[in-house]
N, C-alpha and C positions, 0 to 999 in steps of 0.2 A: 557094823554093817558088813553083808556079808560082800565079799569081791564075784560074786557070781551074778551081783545088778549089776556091773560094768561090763559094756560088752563093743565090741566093735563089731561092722559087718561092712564088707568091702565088692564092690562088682568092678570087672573089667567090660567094657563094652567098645566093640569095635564098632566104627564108623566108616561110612566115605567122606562125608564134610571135614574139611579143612578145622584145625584146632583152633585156629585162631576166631575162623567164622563162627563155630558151635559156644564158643566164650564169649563173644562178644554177644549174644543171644541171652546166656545167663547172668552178665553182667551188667549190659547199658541196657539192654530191651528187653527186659524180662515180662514186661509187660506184653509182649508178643506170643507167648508161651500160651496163653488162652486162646488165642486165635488159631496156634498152630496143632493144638493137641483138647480141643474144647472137651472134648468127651472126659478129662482127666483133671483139667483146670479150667473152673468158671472163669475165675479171674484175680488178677494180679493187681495190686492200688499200689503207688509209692506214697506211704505214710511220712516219711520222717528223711530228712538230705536229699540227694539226688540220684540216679541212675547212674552205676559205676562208682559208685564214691563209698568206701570204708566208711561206718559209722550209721548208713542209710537203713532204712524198716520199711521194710514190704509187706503186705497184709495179702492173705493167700486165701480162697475160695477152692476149694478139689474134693473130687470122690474118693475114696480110701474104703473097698471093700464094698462099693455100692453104697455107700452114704456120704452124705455131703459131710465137709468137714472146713475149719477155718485152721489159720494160722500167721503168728506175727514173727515175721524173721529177722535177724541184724545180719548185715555186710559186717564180719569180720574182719575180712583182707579180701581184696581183690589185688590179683598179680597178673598185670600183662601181656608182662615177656615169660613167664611159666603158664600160662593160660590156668589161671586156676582160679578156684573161690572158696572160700569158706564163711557158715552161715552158722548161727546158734537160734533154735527154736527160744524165744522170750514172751509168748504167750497161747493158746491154742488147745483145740484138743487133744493132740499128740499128749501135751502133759500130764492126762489122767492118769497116764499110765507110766511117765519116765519123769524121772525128775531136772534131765537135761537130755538134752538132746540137738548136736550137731552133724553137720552136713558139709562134705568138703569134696571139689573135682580138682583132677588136674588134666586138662584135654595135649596130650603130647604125638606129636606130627610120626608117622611112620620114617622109619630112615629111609634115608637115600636107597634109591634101587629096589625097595617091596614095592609092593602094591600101594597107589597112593591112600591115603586117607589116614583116622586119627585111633589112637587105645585114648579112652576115656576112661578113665581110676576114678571110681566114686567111693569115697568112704562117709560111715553113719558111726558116730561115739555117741553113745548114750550108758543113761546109769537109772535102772527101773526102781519103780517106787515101791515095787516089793517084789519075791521071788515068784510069785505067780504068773507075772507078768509076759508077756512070751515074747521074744527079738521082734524087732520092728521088721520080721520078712518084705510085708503086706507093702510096707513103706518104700523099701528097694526095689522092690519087684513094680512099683507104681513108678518111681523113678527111672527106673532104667526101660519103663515103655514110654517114658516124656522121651527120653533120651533119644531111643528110636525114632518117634514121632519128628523130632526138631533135624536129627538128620536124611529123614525122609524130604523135610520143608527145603531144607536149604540145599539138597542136592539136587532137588527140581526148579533151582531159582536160575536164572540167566547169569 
């Protein structure tokens, strides 16, 4: 196999929402994510455990390039006090084309004395299912306008 279907692809996104608020968003309520960015995600089901709980399957509804698309994801680890998550696509269209594909944030708070709010590190690993294949751009660039979207929500919340 050649090492050219393994690829990573990483965005930094700056927020005003708190790290902790924007995690707790894709970790226990992710089911809110349709509400708050509808044009991007139909909708979110908890298939399998519970909300926030490592080992849980969420079943996904989203546009990707102007077509609806589906997807079934696993809670890898979810971490608290790091504000983070990591997710493995385990069913979906995504797979046509990659023969895995993960999904990982870490929402980390501005230091003391900048400007408040959070850097969002989102990273994608994947390994395509042949070299034709082209990086999941479409995919980060779809993520990182949820992104935007959930810190639009939560900075206008009380």
């Amino acid at each position: 196999m050649s090492s050219s279907r393994l690829g990573k692809l990483e965005a930094d996104i700056e927020i005003k929402a708190p790290a902790d608020k924007f995690h707790e968003i894709w970790a226990r309520r992710t089911y809110q994510i349709s509400n708050i960015s509808p044009d991007k995600v139909a909708s979110c089901e908890l298939l399998e455990g519970d909300w926030g709980k490592e080992g849980s399957v969420i079943f996904w509804n989203y546009f990707l390039d102007g077509n609806a698309k589906v997807g079934k994801e696993l809670f890898e680890a979810i971490d608290f006090d790091k504000n983070s998550v990591n997710w493995k696509v385990i069913e979906g269209d995504i797979l046509q084309y990659y023969k895995s594909l993960k999904s990982s944030f870490q929402a980390t708070p501005r230091a003391k004395g900048d400007e408040e709010g959070t850097c969002v590190h989102w990273t994608l690993e994947y390994e395509k299912l042949h070299d034709q294949v082209p990086d999941p751009l479409s995919k980060l660039q779809l993520i990182v306008s949820v992104v935007k979207d959930i810190d639009a929500y939560l900075t206008t919340q009380a």
